[in-house]
Every structure is written in structure tokens, then in C-alpha cells.
C-alpha positions in Angstrom: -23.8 2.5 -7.2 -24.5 -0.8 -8.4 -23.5 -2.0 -12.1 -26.1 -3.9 -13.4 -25.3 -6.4 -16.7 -27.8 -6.1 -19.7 -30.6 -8.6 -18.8 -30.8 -6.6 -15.6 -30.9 -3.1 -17.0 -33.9 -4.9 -19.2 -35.8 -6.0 -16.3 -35.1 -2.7 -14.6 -36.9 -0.8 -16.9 -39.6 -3.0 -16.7 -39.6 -2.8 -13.0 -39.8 1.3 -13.5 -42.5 0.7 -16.0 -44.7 -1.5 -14.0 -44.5 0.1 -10.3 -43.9 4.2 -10.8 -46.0 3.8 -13.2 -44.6 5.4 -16.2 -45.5 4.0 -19.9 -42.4 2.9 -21.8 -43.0 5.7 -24.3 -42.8 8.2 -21.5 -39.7 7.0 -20.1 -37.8 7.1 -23.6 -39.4 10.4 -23.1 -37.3 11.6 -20.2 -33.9 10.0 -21.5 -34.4 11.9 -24.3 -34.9 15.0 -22.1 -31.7 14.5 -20.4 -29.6 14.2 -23.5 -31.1 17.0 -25.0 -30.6 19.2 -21.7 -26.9 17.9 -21.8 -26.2 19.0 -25.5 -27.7 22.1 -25.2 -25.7 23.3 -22.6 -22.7 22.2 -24.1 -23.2 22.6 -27.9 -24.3 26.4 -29.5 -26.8 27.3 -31.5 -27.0 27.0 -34.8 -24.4 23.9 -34.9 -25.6 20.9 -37.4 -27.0 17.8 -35.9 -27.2 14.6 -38.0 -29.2 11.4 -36.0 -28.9 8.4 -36.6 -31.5 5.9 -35.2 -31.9 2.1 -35.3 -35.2 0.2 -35.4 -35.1 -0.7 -31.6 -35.5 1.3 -29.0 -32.0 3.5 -28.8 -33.6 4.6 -32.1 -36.4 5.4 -30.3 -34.0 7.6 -27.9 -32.2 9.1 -31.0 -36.1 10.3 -33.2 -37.4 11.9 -29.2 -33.9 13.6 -28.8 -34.7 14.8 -33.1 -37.7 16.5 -32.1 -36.5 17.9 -29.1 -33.6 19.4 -30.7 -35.5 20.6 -33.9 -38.1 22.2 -31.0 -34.7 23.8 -29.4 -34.0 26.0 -32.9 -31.1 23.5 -34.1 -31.2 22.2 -37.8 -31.2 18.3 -37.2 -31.2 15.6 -40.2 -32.6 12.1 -39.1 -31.6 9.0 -40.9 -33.6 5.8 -39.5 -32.2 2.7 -40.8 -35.2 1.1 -41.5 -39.0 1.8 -42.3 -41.1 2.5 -39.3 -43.1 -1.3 -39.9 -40.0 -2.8 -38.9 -39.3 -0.4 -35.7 -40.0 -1.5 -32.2 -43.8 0.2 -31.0 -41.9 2.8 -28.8 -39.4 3.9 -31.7 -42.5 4.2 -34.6 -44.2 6.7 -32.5 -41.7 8.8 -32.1 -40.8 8.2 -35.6 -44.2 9.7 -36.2 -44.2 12.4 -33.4 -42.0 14.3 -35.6 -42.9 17.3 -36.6 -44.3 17.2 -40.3 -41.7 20.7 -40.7 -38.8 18.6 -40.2 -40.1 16.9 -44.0 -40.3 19.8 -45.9 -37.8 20.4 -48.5 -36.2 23.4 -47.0 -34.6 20.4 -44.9 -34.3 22.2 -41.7 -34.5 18.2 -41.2 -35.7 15.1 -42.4 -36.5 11.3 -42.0 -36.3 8.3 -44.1 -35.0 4.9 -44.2 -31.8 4.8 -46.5 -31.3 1.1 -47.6 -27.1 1.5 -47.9 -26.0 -0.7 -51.1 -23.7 -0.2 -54.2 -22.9 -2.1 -57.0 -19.8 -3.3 -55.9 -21.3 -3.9 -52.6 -19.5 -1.8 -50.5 -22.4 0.4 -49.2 -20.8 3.8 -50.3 -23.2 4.3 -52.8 -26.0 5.9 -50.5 -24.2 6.6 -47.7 -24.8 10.6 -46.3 -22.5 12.6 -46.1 -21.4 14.0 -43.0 -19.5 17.1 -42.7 -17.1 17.5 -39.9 -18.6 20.6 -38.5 -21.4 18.0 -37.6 -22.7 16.6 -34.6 -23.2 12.9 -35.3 -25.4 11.2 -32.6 -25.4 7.7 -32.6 -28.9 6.2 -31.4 -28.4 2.7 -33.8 -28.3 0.0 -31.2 -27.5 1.3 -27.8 -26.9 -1.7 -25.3 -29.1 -4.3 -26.7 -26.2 -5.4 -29.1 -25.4 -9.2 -29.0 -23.5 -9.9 -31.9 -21.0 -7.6 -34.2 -22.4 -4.9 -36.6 -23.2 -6.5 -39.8 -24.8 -5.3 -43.3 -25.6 -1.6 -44.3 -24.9 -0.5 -39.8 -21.3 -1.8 -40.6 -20.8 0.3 -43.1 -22.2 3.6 -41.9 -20.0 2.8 -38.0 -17.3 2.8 -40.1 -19.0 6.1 -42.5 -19.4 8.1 -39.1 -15.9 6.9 -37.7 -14.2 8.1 -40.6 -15.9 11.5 -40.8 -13.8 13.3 -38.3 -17.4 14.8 -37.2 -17.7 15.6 -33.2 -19.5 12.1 -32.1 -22.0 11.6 -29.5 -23.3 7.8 -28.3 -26.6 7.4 -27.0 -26.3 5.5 -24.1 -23.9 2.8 -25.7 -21.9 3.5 -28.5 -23.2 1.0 -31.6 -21.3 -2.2 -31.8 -19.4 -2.4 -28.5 -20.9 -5.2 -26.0 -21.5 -4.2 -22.9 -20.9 -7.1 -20.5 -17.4 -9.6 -22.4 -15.0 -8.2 -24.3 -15.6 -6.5 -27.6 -12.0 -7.5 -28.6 -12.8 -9.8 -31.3 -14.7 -6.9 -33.3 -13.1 -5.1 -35.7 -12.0 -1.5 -34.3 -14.2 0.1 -37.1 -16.9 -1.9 -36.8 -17.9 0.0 -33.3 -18.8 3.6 -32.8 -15.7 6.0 -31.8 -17.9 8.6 -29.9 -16.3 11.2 -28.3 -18.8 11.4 -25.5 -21.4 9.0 -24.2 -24.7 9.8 -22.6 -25.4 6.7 -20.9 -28.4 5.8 -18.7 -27.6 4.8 -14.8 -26.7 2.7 -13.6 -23.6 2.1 -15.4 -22.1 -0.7 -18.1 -18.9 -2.6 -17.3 -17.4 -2.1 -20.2 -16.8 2.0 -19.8 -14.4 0.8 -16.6 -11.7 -1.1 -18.7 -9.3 0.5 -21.2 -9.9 -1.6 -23.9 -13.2 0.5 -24.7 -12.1 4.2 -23.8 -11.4 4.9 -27.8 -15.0 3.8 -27.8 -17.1 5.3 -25.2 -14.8 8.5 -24.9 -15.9 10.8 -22.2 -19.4 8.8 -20.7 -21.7 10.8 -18.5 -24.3 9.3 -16.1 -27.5 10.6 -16.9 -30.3 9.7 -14.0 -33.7 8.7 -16.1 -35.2 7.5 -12.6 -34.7 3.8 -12.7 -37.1 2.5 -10.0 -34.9 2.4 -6.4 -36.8 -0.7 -5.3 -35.4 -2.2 -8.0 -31.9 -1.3 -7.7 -32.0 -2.2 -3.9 -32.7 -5.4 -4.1 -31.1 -6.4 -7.6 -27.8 -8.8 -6.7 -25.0 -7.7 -8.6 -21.1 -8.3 -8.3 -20.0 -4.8 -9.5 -20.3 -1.7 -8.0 -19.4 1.8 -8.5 -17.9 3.8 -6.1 -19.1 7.1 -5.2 -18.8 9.9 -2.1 -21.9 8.5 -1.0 -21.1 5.0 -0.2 -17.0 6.3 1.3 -18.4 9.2 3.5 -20.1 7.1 5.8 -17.3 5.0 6.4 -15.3 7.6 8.4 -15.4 7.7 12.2 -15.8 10.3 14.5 -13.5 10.8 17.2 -14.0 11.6 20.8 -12.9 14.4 22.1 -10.7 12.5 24.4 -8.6 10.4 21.9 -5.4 10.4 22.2 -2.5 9.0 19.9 -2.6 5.2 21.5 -6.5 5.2 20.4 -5.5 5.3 16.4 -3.5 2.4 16.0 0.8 2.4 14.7 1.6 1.7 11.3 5.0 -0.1 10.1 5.9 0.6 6.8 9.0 -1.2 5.4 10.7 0.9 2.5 13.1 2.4 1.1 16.8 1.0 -0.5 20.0 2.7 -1.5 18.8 5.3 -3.7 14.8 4.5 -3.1 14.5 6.2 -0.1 11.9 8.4 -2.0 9.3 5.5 -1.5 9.9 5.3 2.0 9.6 9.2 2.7 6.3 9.4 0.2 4.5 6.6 2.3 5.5 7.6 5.5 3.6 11.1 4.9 1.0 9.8 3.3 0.5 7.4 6.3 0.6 10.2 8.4 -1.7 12.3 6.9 -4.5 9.2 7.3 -4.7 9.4 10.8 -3.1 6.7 12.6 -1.0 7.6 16.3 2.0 6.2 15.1 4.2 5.8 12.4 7.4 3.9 12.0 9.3 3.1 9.1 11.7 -0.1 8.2 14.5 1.3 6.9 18.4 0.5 6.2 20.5 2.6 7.7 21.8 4.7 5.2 18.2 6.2 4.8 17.9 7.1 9.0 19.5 10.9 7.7 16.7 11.5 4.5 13.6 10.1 6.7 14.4 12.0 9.6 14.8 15.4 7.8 11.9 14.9 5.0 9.2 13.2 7.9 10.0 14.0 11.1 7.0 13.3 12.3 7.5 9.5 11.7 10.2 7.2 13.7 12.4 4.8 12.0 13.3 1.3 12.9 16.8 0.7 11.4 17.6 -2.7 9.8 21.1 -4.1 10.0 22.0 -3.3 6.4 23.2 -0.5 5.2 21.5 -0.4 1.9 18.8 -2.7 1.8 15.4 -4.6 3.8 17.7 -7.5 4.6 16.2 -9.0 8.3 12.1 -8.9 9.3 11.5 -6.6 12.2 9.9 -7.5 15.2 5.6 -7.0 14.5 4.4 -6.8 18.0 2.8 -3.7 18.8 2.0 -2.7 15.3 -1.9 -2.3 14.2 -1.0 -2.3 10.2 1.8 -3.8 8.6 2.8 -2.5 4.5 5.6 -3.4 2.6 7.2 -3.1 -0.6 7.8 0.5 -1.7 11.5 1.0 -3.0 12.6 -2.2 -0.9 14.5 -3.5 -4.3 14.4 -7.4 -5.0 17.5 -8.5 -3.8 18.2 -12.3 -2.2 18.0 -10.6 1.5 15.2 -8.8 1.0 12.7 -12.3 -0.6 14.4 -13.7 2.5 13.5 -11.4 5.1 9.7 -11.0 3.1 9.2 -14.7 3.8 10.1 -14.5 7.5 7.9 -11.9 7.6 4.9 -13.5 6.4 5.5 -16.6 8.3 5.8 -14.2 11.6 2.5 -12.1 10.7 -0.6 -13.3 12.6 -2.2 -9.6 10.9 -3.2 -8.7 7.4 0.0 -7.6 5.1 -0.6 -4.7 3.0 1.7 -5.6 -0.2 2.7 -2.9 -2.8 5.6 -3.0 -5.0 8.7 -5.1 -4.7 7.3 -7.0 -2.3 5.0 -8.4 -4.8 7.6 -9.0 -7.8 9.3 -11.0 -5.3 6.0 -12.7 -4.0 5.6 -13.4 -7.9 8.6 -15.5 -8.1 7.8 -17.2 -5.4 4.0 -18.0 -5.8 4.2 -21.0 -3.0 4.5 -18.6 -0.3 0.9 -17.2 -0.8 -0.3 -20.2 0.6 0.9 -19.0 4.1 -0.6 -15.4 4.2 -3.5 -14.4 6.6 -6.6 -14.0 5.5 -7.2 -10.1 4.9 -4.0 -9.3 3.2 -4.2 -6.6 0.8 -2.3 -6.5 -2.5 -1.8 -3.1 -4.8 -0.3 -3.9 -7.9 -0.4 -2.0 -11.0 -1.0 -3.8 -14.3 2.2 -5.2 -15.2 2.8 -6.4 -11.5 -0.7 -8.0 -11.1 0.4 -9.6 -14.5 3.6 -10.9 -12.8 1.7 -12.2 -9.6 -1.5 -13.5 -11.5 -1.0 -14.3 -14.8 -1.7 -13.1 -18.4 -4.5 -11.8 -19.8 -5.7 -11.2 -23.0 -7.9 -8.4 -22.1 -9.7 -6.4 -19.2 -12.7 -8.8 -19.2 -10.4 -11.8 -18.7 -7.9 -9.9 -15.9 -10.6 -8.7 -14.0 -12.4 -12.4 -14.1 -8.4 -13.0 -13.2 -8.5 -10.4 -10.4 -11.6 -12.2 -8.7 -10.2 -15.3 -8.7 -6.9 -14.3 -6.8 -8.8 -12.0 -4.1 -11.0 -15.3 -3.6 -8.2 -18.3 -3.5 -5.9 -16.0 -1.1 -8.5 -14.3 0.8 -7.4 -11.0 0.2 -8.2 -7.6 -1.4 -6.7 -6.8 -4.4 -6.6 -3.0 -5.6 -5.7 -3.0 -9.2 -4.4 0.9 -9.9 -4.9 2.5 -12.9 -8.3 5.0 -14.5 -11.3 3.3 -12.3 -8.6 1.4 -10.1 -10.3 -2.2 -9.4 -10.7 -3.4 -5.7 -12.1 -7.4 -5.6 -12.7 -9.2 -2.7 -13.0 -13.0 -2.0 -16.7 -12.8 -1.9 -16.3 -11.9 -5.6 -17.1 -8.7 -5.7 -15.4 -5.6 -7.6 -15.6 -2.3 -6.4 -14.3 0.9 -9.3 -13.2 3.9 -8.3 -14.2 6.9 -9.3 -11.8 9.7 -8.4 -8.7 10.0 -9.9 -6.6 11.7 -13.2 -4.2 11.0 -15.6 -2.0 13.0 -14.0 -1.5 10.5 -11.0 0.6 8.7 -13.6 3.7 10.0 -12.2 6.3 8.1 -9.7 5.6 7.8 -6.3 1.9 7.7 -6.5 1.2 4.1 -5.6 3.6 4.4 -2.4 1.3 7.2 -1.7 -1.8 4.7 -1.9 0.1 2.2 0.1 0.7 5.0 3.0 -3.0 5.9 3.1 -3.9 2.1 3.3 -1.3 1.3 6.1 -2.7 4.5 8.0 -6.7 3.8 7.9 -5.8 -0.1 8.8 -3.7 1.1 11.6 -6.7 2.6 13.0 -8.9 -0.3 13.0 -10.6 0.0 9.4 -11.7 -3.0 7.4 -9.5 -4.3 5.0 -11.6 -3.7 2.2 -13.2 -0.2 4.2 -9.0 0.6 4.1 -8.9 0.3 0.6 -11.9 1.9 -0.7 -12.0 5.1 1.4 -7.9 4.8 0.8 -8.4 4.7 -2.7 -10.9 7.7 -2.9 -9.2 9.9 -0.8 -6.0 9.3 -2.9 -7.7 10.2 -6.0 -9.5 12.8 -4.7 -6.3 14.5 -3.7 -4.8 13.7 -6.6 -7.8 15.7 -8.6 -8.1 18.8 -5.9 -4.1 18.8 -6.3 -4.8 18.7 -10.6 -6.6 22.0 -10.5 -3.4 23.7 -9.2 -0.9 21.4 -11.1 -2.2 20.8 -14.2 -1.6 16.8 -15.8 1.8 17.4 -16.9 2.9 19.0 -13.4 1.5 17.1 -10.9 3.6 15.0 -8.6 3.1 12.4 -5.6 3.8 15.1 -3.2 0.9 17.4 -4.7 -0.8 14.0 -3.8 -0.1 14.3 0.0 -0.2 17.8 0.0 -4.5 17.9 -0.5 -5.0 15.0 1.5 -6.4 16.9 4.3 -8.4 19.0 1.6 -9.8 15.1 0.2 -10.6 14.2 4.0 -12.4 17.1 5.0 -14.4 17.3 1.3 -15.9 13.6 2.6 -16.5 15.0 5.9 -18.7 17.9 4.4 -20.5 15.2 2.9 -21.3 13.7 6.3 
């Protein structure tokens, strides 16, 4: 699914507007319909509502959603924040559509425009008061916000933040920006909603952490934005779902035999890491490809052999450490990195590798601490590579950032001046391209956050190249799958159980759930 930036979504809704055709009225109509479906099955009767609606057209969102709710049997208070001359056309008439009832003084609910000010200016004077058995719904400026909160909406942000009141964003929560960094905003000064019900597609902001104490849990909510318009609208960020990863998988004839899947070399594993080798050498295996060997040192031959049997191992001359590059012929996918330590052998024997490698490297790990000291050796990598760093090893690799916005910009400039993919993990792990384009993820838990998971990744990676996958087709089917497994393997584990091996363990599970999709 694409992610489309502000001016987009704009023209979007025009585009709906103009060619379903559906008045603009009538499509604040149906988002309204969707939020209020989502609430009521989620919130019971009889709990308090208080809305809270701008003068634009997320207000317009919040006063439908009012009568809808009041029409439902909940008691709902609506605040506007300003007088219905000074609300967009779309927002007065629902301003108006509400029911005369919701007036009356046995305030089963309410409107009016409440001017906040105090004498000693700090707004409290007039402010509501919200209880925290309320539900707060924040409908005061959705996405359309350009420039921080100011005035009487600073105040009541920080009023509803402080009110300890369940909190519920109307497709943006106020005061955070949707398309740069809201890191120069006061943390107060933007909504803390606990959920978000935002329209698709999408907003770049609810994929970076910065913003999660923010948006909270955000839900998609389809309001039947015009597909011609999506199709055809350019954009450099996409969302990854089943449907666009299903497709990607190929059949195989009923002939195939092992040579027809490719062989994987995976170089792992040091004195006392040989847990990274043995995690992505099952992984690798359960992805597919005919063949499997693994790089190890010697004293590792016993614990490979015993965990994975089903993998062979190509023994390098050290005892204890990746200390001399193997020969490469014959191989389909090459990874390294995972538990191979940073010692002086192993940089050495990573360089002769690269210089060697007429095939895309897959790079996880150590291999890319050490590629981080030594930065003039990117130069020499084939185009295709793929790097999968987690934050603190991208920061090594690529530099500093001083937040998401600025690593991802970061991010897009790497995959472009080394021609590779990168796949930064983490909650909606981020895979660019050199074409500039960044693909998030979808699957995935916080209970992935657990040693051995990213040599997992790196196995499934080496696997689907092995067999003749794209780089960037290896790593966003490999990254789905992964997180998939990781999510089928939560609902037996639980977050604080779950381990890389649970991982591996519902990989077949995550491969077969995309072929059901097929």
C-alpha cells in the first residue's frame, strides 16, 4: 500500500470527490461511520464520550462521529473550538446536523465554542473538565497541521494529555506533523492518544518511534479513497502488506530437485557464538534453498553438526574464529556476519571476501561493525548487496541521526550511493533501495526483541537469494515471513517468552499462511 504525504492525501480526496462522485460532506459522512463502527465495538454502553472538534474539517469528522454516537444511546459532550462562521462549509453542517436534543439542559450532550482564557493567561480558567472515566476524542486538527499548536488548542492538548482519560485521535493525533519530524514540538503540545483511527492510506510519521507515545495503537480505516487515484499517484513509501509478498512466491514443479533451489553459504559463528551460526543455518533451511553450508571454525564442526544436521559445514583453519575467506564458486547466496566476532583475522578475511565476490553479499552483524571501521571498502561491493543492521549498527555504518526522519533520509542515501538494499530492523523494519524507495513492514512483535532474531532474518534472506529471488523480493518476502513467524510463534509464547527458535519453529506455518493467500 502506498504512503501518500499530505498534499497528496488532499488531492486524493478531491480525486474521490470529483470521479465516484461522492460530495465532500458525504465522504466526512463515511469516515465518521467507520470510527463510529470501531468504537462501538470496542467501547460499552453507557461509557462517557467528550469531542473535541476544530474549525476544519477533522472537526467536521469529530461533530458526524457526535451525532452518530448520541444516535448509538452514548451520552457525548461536544466542545468546538470556535463558532460555526469560522468553521470550514463541511464542519458547519455537521455542526448543525446535530440533533437539537443534544442542547437541552439535561446535557445528554452539548455544543458551543469555549474561547479558553484566564486572567493570568494560562487558559485554565474555562478549560472542561474531563474525568478519567472519559473517552476523549480528539477531532482538532487531524493532518492538515503545518505549524505547532498555539493559543487556547495548546492549552487544552496539554488539558486532555494531563487528564489520564482513555484518548482517541481522529485520524491524526492534534499537533504532530505528518510528513518531518515533530521533534522540535514540545511533548505536550501534541495529542498522547492511546489509539488512532486514521484514514488509508497511511502517514509516515506512525512508522518511526519517535511518534508511538503519540499515535499509540493506529488502525487503518478504508473510507474508499478513489483506486485510480492511488494507482497512478508516484510516491517513495510504501507499506507492506500480504497482498503485495504473496505473489512473490514461486511454484515449483513437480520435478524439482535440490540443484534447482540454489546453495547458501553462511559464514558464522566464533568461540562461544556458535548460537548465530546454528540459528541461521535453520532458518536458511527452512526458506527453501537445496543447499546449505556453513563457514565455520573448527571448534564449532561438533555444535552445528548435532543442532542442524541438515546443513554441511566448511571448516576454516582456525580454531575459534572466521580467520581466511572460503572459496565462493558454486554458491547462489552468500551472508555473513552473525557471531563472526571483530577480530584483525576476521576484517581481513571480510575484505578478501568482498574483493573475491562477483555476487551480492548479504551483511548482518559483525560483518558490518567491521565494514564500519573500514568505510573505504564499500566502494568495492557489487551492486545488490544487502545490509541488515539494527539501529545502533546502521548508526556505526551510516552516521548519526537526530531523529527517524533524518535516518531514514540517511537510510535512502546509503542504499542509493552503494547500490544496495538496506533492511533497517526494528517495529516497521525499513527496507530502501537505490531507486529511493522505502518499503515498511508490517508483521512483527515486541517480542522479537530477543537475541538471535536478526541471524534468523539473515538465514531467511541467504535462503530465498539462494534460490534465485531478487535482492529486494529476498528481503521483503524475508522480512514478512520472519515477522509473521515471529507473531504465529507470539500467540503460543507470549512477549516475555518468546525466543529466536520459536521464530524458526513457525516458519513453515508463516510460509504456508502466504500460500493460502495465493
Amino acid at each position: 500500500m502506498k504512503i501518500l504525504p499530505v498534499h497528496l492525501i488532499r488531492e486524493a480526496d478531491a480525486y474521490t470527490i470529483a470521479h465516484e462522485p461522492i460530495a465532500n460532506i458525504d465522504l466526512m459522512e463515511r469516515a465518521a461511520s467507520r470510527c463510529c463502527e470501531w468504537l462501538k465495538d470496542r467501547i460499552p454502553a453507557g461509557r462517557n464520550f467528550k469531542i473535541f472538534c476544530g474549525s476544519g474539517n477533522n472537526g467536521g469528522d469529530g461533530l458526524a462521529l457526535a451525532r452518530m454516537l448520541l444516535g448509538a444511546g452514548y451520552p457525548v459532550v461536544v466542545f468546538t473550538l470556535a463558532g460555526p462562521e469560522k468553521m470550514s462549509e463541511s464542519c458547519r453542517i455537521n455542526y448543525q446536523r446535530i440533533p437539537d436534543a443534544a442542547c437541552l439542559p439535561d446535557r445528554q450532550g452539548y455544543r458551543m465554542p469555549f474561547p479558553i482564557s484566564s486572567e493570568d493567561g494560562s487558559g485554565a480558567g474555562s478549560l472542561p473538565v474531563i474525568s478519567a472515566d472519559d473517552v476523549v476524542i480528539d477531532a482538532i486538527f487531524g493532518s492538515g497541521l503545518t505549524r505547532p499548536a498555539e493559543g487556547h488548542a495548546a492549552y487544552l492538548i496539554r488539558h486532555i494529555n494531563a487528564s489520564g482519560a482513555l484518548v482517541v485521535a481522529i485520524d491524526v493525533p492534534s499537533g504532530l506533523f505528518c510528513d518531518e519530524t515533530s521533534s522540535a514540538i514540545p511533548e505536550q503540545g501534541i495529542i498522547h492518544a492511546h489509539h488512532t483511527l486514521t484514514f488509508a492510506p497511511p502517514k509516515l510519521a506512525f512508522f518511526f518511534a519517535e511518534n508511538e507515545r503519540f499515535a499509540g495503537n493506529w488502525h487503518l480505516l478504508d473510507i474508499g479513497i478513489h483506486k485510480d487515484f492511488l494507482d497512478s499517484a508516484e510516491v517513495k513509501n510504501l507499506m507492506v502488506e500480504v497482498t503485495d509478498v504473496a505473489p512473490l512466491l514461486r511454484k515449483r514443479a513437480r520435478f524439482s530437485h535440490k540443484g534447482a533451489f540454489g546453495h547458501a553459504l553462511i559464514i558464522s559463528g566464533s568461540a562461544g557464538k556458535m548460537g548465530a551460526a546454528v540459528l541461521a543455518a535453520g532458518a536458511c533451511l527452512r526458506s527453501g534453498p537445496g543447499l546449505v553450508t556453513l563457514r565455520i571454525p573448527r571448534s564449532g564442526l561438533t555444535i552445528l553438526q548435532s543442532a542442524v544436521p541438515e546443513a554441511m559445514a566448511d571448516m576454516d583453519p582456525s580454531e575459534d574464529l572466521f580467520s581466511e575467506a572460503p572459496g565462493i564458486g558454486g554458491y547462489s547466496a552468500i551472508a555473513v556476519g552473525p557471531g563472526i566476532g571483530t577480530a584483525e583475522p576476521t576484517a581481513t578475511a571480510l575484505k578478501i571476501l568482498i574483493q573475491q565476490a562477483k555476487m551480492p553479499i548479504i551483511f548482518d552483524a559483525d560483518a558490518i561493525n567491521i565494514l564500519a571501521e573500514n568505510k573505504t571498502w564499500l566502494g568495492f561491493l557489487p551492486k545488490g548487496c544487502i545490509f541488515t543492521p539494527h539501529p545502533r549498527e546502521f548508526e556505526r555504518i551510516a552516521g548519526k541521526s537526530s531523529n527517524n526522519f533524518e535516518r531514514n533520509k540517511i537510510q535512502r542515501e546509503f542504499s542509493f550511493r552503494y547500490h544496495c538494499c538496506v533492511v533497517l530492523k526494528g517495529a516497521y523494519t525499513a527496507v530502501t533501495t537505490p531507486d529511493g524507495r522505502c518499503f515498511f513492514n508490517t508483521t512483527g512483535n515486541p517480542g522479537m526483541a530477543t537475541g538471535g532474531s536478526g541471524d534468523v532474518l539473515t538465514g531467511i534472506i541467504a535462503g530465498l537469494m539462494a534460490q534465485g529471488y531478487s535482492s529486494l523480493e529476498s528481503c521483503l518476502l524475508g522480512v514478512y515471513v520472519h515477522g509473521l513467524a515471529g507473531d504465529l510463534a507470539l500467540e503460543e509464547q507470549g512477549y516475555e517468552a518468546l525466543i529466536a527458535g520459536d521464530i524458526i519453529a513457525n516458519l513453515g506455518k508463516s510460509f504456508q499462511s502466504l500460500y493460502g493467500e495465493l
